[in-house]
C-alpha positions in Angstrom: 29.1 -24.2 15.3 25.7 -23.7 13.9 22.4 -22.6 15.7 19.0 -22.4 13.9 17.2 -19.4 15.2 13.6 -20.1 17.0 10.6 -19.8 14.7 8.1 -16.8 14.6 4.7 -17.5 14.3 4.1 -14.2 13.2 6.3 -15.0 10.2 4.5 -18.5 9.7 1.6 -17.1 9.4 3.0 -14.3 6.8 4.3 -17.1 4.3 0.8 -19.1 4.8 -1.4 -16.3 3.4 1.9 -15.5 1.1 1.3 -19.3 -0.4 -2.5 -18.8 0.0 -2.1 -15.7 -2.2 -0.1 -17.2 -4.5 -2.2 -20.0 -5.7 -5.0 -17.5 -6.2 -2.5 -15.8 -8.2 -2.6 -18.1 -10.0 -5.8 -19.0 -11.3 -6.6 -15.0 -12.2 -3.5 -13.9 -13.7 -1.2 -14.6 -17.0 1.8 -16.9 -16.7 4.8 -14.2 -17.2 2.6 -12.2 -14.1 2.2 -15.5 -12.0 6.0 -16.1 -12.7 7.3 -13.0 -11.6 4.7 -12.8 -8.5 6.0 -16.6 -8.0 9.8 -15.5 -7.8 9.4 -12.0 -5.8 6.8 -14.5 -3.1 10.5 -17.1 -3.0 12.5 -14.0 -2.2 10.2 -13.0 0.2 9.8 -16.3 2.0 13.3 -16.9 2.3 13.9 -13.3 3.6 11.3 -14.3 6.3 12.1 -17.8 7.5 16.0 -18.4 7.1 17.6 -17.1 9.5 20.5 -19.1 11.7 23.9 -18.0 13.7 27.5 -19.1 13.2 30.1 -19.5 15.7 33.4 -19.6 14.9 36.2 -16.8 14.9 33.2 -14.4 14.1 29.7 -14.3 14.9 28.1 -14.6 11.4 23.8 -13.8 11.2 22.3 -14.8 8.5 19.0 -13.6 8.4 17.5 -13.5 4.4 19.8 -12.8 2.3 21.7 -10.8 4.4 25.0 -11.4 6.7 26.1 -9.4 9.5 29.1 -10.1 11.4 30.6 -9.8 14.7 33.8 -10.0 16.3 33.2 -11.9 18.8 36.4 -10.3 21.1 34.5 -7.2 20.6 31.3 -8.0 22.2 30.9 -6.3 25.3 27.1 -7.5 26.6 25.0 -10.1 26.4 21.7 -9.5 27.4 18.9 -12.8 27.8 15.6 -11.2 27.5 11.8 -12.2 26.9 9.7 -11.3 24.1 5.8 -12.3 24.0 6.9 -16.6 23.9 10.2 -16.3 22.4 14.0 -15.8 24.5 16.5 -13.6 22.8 19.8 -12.6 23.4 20.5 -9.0 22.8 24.5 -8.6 21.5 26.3 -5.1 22.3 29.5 -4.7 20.6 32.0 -2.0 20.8 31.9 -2.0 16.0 28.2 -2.6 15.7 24.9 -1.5 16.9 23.1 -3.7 19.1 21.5 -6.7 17.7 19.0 -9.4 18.9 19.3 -13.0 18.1 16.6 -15.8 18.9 18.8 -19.5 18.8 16.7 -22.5 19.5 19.8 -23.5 21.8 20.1 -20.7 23.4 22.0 -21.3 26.5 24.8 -23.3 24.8 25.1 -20.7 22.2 25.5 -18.3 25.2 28.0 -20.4 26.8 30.1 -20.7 23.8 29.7 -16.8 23.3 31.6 -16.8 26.9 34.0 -19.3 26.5 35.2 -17.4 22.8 35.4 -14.0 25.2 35.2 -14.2 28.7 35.3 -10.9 29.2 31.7 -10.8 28.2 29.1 -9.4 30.7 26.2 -11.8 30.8 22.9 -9.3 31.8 19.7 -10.8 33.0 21.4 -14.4 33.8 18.0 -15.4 35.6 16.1 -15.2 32.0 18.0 -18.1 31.8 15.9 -20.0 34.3 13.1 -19.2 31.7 15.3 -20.6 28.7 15.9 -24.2 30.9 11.9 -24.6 31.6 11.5 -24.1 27.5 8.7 -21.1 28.2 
């Protein structure tokens, strides 16, 4: 199953003066310089703005152009914590550092974390009070 991670303004507002930049760019500078400013702005746009999380077997994170995956047996906490507007879900696992994850959905992708492993201990359940009133 497929979650789309919750946007970050910060980020929107990166890839808006990125654009902005660009188009100036492109009035001032040659064409081989706008297209190589033009491909390294893509790259840096998509590294930004495309991140989502797959459930399956594995938890797969694909943030950019990178994927990091977890075992999903191996997860040990969950933790549902605030930060500034936005809920994440901080993932402990016995192979892999500690990783945060921001799904728009983010109690059913908790509640499909649990029913992959229930062994899982859920910290800071009442955060989730926070996720049903859409803070």
């Amino acid at each position: 199953m497929k979650f789309q991670s919750q946007g970050n303004p910060l980020f929107y507002g990166i890839t808006v003066i990125l654009i902005s930049m660009l188009v100036f760019y492109y009035f001032i500078s040659s064409f081989l310089m706008f297209i190589f400013t033009f491909l390294l702005t893509t790259l840096l746009i998509v590294m930004l703005l495309r991140e989502y999380y797959i459930i399956s077997r594995l938890l797969t994170v694909h943030r950019g152009i990178s994927r990091i995956q977890i075992d999903i047996m191996q997860i040990e906490v969950l933790n549902i914590a605030v930060y500034g507007s936005r809920i994440g879900v901080e993932i402990c696992s016995k192979e892999t550092d500690q990783i945060v994850v921001f799904p728009v959905e983010t109690e059913r992708f908790v509640k499909l974390l649990l029913k992959r492993n229930p062994k899982i201990y859920l910290q800071n359940q009442q955060n989730m009070d926070a996720v049903r009133c859409n803070l």
